[in-house]
C-alpha positions in Angstrom: 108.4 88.7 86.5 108.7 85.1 85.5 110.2 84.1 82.2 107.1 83.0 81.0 104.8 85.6 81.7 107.9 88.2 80.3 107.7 86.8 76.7 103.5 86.3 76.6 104.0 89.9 77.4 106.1 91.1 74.9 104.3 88.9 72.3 101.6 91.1 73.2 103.4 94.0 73.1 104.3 93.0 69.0 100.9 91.6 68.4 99.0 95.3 69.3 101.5 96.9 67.4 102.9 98.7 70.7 106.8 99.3 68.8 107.5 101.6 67.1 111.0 101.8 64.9 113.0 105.0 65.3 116.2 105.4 63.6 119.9 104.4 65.2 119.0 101.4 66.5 116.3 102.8 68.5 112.9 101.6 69.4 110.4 103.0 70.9 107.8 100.5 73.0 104.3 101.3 74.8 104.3 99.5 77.9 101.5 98.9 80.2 102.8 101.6 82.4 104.7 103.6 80.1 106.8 104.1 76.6 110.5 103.3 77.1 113.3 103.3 74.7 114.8 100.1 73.5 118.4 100.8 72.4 120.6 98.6 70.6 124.4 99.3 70.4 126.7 98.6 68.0 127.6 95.3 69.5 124.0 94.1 69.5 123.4 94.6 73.2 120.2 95.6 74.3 119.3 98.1 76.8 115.8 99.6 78.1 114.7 102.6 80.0 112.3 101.1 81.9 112.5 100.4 85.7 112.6 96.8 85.3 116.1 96.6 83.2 118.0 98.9 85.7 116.9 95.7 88.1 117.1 92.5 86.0 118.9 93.7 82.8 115.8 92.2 80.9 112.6 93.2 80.3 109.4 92.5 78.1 110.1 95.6 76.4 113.4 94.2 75.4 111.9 90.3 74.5 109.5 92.6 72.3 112.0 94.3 70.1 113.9 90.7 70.0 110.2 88.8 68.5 109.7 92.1 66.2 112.9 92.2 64.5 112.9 88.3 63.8 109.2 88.5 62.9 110.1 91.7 60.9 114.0 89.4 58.9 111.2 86.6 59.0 108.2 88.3 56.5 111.0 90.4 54.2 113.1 87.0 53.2 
């Protein structure tokens, strides 16, 4: 998927309100073709379940949890 189309995706993705925070680090993200976990480890790496990461170790999914937490630091300061 091209970059571009990847991040008008995962604004999308924040804008329908398709994340959902779990605890740990953890979100969970409604994708057009299914609901993958976004993980974030202690070193602030990012990692999905979704197809697409096991190929290109990115994904909307993951450009969606980037946007939400910034948008999410952004509105609490």
């Amino acid at each position: 998927m091209p970059l571009d189309l990847m991040v008008e995706k995962a604004f999308r993705l924040v804008k329908d309100g398709k994340i959902e925070e779990l605890d740990g680090g953890r979100f969970n993200v409604i994708g057009d073709h299914g609901t993958y976990i976004v993980q974030i480890d202690p070193n602030g790496r990012l990692t999905c379940s979704c197809p697409g990461f096991g190929r290109r170790r990115m994904c909307s999914h993951i450009a969606a949890v980037i946007i939400y937490r910034n948008f999410r630091s952004y509105k609490s300061s």
